[in-house]
C-alpha positions, -999 to +999 in steps of 0.1 A: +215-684-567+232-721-569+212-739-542+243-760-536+266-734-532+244-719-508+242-746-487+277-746-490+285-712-480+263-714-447+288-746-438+321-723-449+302-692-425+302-717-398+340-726-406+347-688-403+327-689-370+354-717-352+385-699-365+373-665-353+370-682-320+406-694-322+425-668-335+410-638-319+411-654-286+449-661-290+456-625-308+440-608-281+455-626-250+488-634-269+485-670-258+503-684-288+539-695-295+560-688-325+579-711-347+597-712-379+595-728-412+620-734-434+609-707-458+617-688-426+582-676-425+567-676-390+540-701-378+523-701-344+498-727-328+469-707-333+475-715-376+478-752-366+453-755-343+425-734-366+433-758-394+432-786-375+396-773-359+387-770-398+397-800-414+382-819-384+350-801-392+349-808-428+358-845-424+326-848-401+300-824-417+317-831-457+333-862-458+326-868-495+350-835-499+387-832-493+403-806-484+440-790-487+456-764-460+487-747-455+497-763-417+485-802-424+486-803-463+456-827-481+432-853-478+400-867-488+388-870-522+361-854-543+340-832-568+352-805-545+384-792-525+384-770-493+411-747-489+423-740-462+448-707-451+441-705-412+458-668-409+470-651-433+493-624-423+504-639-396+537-622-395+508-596-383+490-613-364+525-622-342+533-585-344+498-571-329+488-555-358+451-567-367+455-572-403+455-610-410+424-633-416+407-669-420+409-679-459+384-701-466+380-715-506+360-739-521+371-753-551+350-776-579+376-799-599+365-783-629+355-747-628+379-738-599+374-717-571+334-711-567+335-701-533+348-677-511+349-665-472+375-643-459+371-638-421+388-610-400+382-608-369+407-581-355+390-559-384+353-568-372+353-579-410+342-606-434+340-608-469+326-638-492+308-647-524+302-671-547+293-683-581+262-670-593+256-646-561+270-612-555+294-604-530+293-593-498+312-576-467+293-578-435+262-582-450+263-557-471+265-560-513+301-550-524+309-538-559+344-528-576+351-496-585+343-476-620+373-455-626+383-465-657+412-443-667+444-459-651+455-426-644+430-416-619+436-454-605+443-464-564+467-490-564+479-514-539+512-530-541+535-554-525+569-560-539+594-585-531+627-594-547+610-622-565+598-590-587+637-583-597+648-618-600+618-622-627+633-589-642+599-564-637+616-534-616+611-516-640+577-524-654+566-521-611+581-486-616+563-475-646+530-485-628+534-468-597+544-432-617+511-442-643+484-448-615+475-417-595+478-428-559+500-461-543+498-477-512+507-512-501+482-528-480+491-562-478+476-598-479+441-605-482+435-573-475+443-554-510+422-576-527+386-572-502+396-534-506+393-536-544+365-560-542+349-530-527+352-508-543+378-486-519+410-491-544+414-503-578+438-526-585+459-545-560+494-563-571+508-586-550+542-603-542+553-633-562+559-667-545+519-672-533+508-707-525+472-717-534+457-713-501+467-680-505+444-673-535+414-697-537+391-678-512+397-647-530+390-651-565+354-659-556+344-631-541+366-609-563+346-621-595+315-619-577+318-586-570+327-576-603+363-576-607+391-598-621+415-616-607+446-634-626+481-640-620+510-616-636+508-632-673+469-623-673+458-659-665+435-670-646+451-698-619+444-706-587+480-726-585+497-696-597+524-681-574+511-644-584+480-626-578+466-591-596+431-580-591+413-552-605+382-538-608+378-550-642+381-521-662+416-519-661+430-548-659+445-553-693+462-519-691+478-532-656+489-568-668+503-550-700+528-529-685+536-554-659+547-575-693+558-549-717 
């Protein structure tokens, strides 16, 4: 196991640690307010707040990293980047349903994402992993799935119309009737399930930001899987996300392009 890394996930653990203490407080009491963005997306003060409580954290603890969120944007400078979504889902999280977590993504300016904690609290879940370590949910080792015939495939989707503007409704449709069941999880959450194991392969909308992926792809790759955008590239800035359970991942990204 990278020593470094290590070191580094105990620190990103601890980050989880403070946002569970934020967010669950305010999901469970409903002591937040709602705004708006002008993507029209809904943001509360429990997002700002955990981001603030997590940059202030890695400015005292890391200051030779920076770090980049999805509330307060970036600062610092250095070998590595923390990155930073305080809740995603929280269209969820303002709704009551539980499903919305703590992304937290380390990433080296060279290799990319190498670490990854994803923190749910209203689940009782977290998942990470890193770089030359296996993954993990709870504690416990997680591994992707072996089905390796699309057809007898799980598959979690989310659509959006940036699907039909990019002109795939019909490639979407052809992958729904080719895998053998569909369901539409969401979020973070599609991508844990196929890092363990539960579904596998999970398609998400298009128009992601990076703090949307970073903490992901880590624990995805450590458990197995791949994880690129919609072309079959591996990106961190791309505004797409497929992950699969390796085996049949170039059959998925094929019809999603044929």
């Amino acid at each position: 196991m990278n020593e470094d890394l290590r070191s580094e996930l105990t620190f990103a653990l601890e980050l989880a640690d403070t946002a569970d203490a934020i967010t669950l407080s305010n999901f469970i009491n409903h002591t937040f307010s709602v705004d708006f963005k002008d993507n029209l997306t809904e943001v509360t003060n429990a997002d700002r707040d955990t981001e603030s409580a997590l940059v202030n954290a890695i400015r005292q603890y890391r200051p030779h990293h920076a770090w980049y969120g999805e509330e307060h944007g970036s600062g610092g400078d250095g070998e590595y980047t923390w990155v930073i979504d305080p809740i995603d889902g929280t269209s969820n999280f303002v709704r009551g349903v539980p499903v919305w977590a703590t992304l937290i993504g380390l990433v080296h300016r060279d290799r990319g994402p190498v670490l990854g904690v994803v923190s749910a609290p209203a689940l009782h879940t977290r998942w990470w992993g890193h770089e030359g370590s296996g993954a993990f949910c709870n504690g416990q080792s997680i591994h992707v799935s072996d089905v390796n015939l699309i057809y007898d495939s799980h598959l979690s989707i989310t659509t959006n119309d940036a699907w039909n503007r990019a002109g795939k409704s019909q490639n979407i449709a052809r992958l729904t009737q080719t895998v053998k069941r569909v369901r539409g999880f969401g979020d973070f959450w599609q991508h844990m399930l196929v890092a363990q194991g539960a579904i596998d392969i999970a398609v998400d909308a298009i128009g992601l930001e990076p703090y949307d992926i970073a903490a992901l792809i880590p624990i995805v790759h450590a458990a197995g899987g791949a994880f690129t955008d919609r072309t079959g590239a591996t990106d961190w800035r791309s505004n797409s996300a497929i992950s699969s359970n390796n085996l049949l991942h170039d059959a998925v990204i094929s019809i999603l392009n044929s």
